[in-house]
Phi, psi and omega in degrees: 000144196271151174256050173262346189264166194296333170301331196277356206267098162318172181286336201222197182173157187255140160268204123157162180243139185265057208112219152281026203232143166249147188212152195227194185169158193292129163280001155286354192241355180260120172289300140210166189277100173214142171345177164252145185235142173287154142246203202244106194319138188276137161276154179077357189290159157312183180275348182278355172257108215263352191109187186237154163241163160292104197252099164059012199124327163242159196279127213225104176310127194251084169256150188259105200281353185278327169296326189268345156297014234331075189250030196079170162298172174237128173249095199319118160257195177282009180236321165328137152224156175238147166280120173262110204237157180239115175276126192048227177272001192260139197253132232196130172270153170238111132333090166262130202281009142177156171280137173235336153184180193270156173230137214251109151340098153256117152324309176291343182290317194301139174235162194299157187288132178327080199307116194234019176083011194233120169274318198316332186261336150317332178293324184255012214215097147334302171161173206272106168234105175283154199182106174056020167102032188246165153218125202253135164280114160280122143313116155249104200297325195298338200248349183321000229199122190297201169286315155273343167290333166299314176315321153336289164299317182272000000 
């Protein structure tokens, strides 16, 4: 099933925002919610990783999702948080500038992503959910993470 069509669409979502732009994500995919912590830089990483920190014992990869949109850097305040999300098998923190509420999934509001001549913005943009004078970007989280680090991960 492709995971654009109204079957694939969770019961919930997460919201939050990177700037003035809000994006959302499957809230089963979410592990927890924590402050921004610096990590500690990888050499050679992209410009989109922020470093990895320490979760309990394991290391955990920092992408600064506003940077991997190419929406620019992120400059971590006391309201960044990062979502700690499990990409595949792998669990990836994503750096945000704040969560802003849980959302109850209607298949029918979500609209499809805008064909604007760009495939790259189908790769991360799901589809469209207008709300209360909003326009919520759905993440597709799966591609956040180049190919190969996914192959990596599963």
């Amino acid at each position: 099933m492709d995971e654009k069509t109204p079957e694939a669409v969770p019961s919930e979502l997460i919201s939050f925002r990177i700037g003035a732009q809000e994006f959302c994500l499957d809230i089963m995919l979410v592990r927890e919610i924590r402050g921004w912590s610096q990590g500690t830089p990888l050499p050679h990483s992209p410009p989109y990783v922020r470093g990895v920190i320490n979760l309990r014992g394991a290391v955990l990869p920092i992408i600064d999702l506003a940077a991997r949109l190419g929406l620019g850097q992120t400059e971590p305040t006391a309201r960044s948080v990062i979502i700690v999300v499990h990409i595949g098998r792998r669990l990836v923190g994503l750096l945000v500038d704040a969560v802003s509420e849980i959302l109850a999934a209607d298949p029918a509001s979500i609209q499809p992503t805008p064909n604007i001549g760009c495939d790259t913005v189908n790769k991360f943009v799901r589809g469209i959910i207008p709300l209360e004078g909003r326009m919520i970007s759905w993440i597709a989280i799966n591609d956040i993470l180049p190919e190969q680090a996914e192959a990596d991960a599963a």
